[in-house]
C-alpha positions as CSV (number, residue, x, y, z in Angstrom):
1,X,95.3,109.2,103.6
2,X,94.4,105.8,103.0
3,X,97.8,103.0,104.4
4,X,99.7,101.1,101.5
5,X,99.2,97.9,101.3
6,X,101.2,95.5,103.1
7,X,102.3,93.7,99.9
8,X,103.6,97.4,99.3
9,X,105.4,97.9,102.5
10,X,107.2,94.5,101.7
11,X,108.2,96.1,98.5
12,X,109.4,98.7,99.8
13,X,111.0,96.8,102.4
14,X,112.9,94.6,99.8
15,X,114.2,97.4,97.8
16,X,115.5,99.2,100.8
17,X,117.5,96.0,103.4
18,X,119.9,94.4,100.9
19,X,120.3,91.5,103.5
20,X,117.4,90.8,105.6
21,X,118.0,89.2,108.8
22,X,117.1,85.5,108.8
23,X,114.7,85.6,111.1
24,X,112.8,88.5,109.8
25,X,112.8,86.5,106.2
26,X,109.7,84.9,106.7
27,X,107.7,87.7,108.0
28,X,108.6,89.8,105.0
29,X,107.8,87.2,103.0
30,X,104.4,86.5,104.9
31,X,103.9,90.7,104.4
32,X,104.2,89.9,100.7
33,X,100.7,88.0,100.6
34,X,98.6,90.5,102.9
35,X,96.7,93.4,102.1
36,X,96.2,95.0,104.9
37,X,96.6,95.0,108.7
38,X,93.4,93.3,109.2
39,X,94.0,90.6,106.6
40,X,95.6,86.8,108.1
41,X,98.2,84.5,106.5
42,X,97.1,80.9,108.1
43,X,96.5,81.0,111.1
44,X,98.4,84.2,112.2
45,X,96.8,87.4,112.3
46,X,98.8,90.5,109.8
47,X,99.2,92.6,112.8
48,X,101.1,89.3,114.4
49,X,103.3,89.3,111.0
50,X,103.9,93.0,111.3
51,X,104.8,93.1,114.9
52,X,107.0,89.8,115.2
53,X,108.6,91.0,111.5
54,X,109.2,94.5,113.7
55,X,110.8,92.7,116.6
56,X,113.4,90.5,114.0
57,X,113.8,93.5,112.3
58,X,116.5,95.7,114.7
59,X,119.9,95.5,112.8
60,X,117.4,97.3,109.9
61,X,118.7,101.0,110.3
62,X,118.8,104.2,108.2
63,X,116.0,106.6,107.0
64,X,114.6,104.4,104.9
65,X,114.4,101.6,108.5
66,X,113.1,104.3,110.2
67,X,110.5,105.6,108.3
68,X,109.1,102.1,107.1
69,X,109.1,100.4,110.7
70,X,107.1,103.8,111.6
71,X,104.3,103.1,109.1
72,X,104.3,99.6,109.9
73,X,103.8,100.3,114.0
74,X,101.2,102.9,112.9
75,X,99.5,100.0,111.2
76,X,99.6,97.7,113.5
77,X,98.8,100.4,116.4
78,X,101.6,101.0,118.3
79,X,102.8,103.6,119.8
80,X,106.4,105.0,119.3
């Protein structure tokens, strides 16, 4: 099964964290504009988007957290 897209994800994310946290605002927001994990917004990569909007991203919790921050490490490679 081919990922979503990261514009998708974002989506996704939106719909499901009423309030962000501040600082994972503009990753989210960056996620928004990408396609996929491979993709760049300026001069940072998508996986750098993913993984810094992963690490701003820890008061995010439920199902929902869970099973979205799990597709996005899958993306971006990590490991669980």
């Amino acid at each position: 099964m081919e990922p979503r897209a990261l514009f998708e994800v974002a989506d996704d994310i939106r719909q499901n964290w009423a309030k962000p946290h501040y600082a994972a605002v503009p990753y989210l927001e960056a996620m928004g504009g990408l396609l996929n994990i491979r993709d760049s917004f300026g001069f940072d990569s998508a996986k750098s988007i993913v993984l810094y909007f992963l690490a701003n991203a820890g008061t995010w919790r439920g199902e929902d957290a869970r099973r979205i921050k799990a597709e996005l490490r899958s993306m971006a490679g990590v490991k669980s």
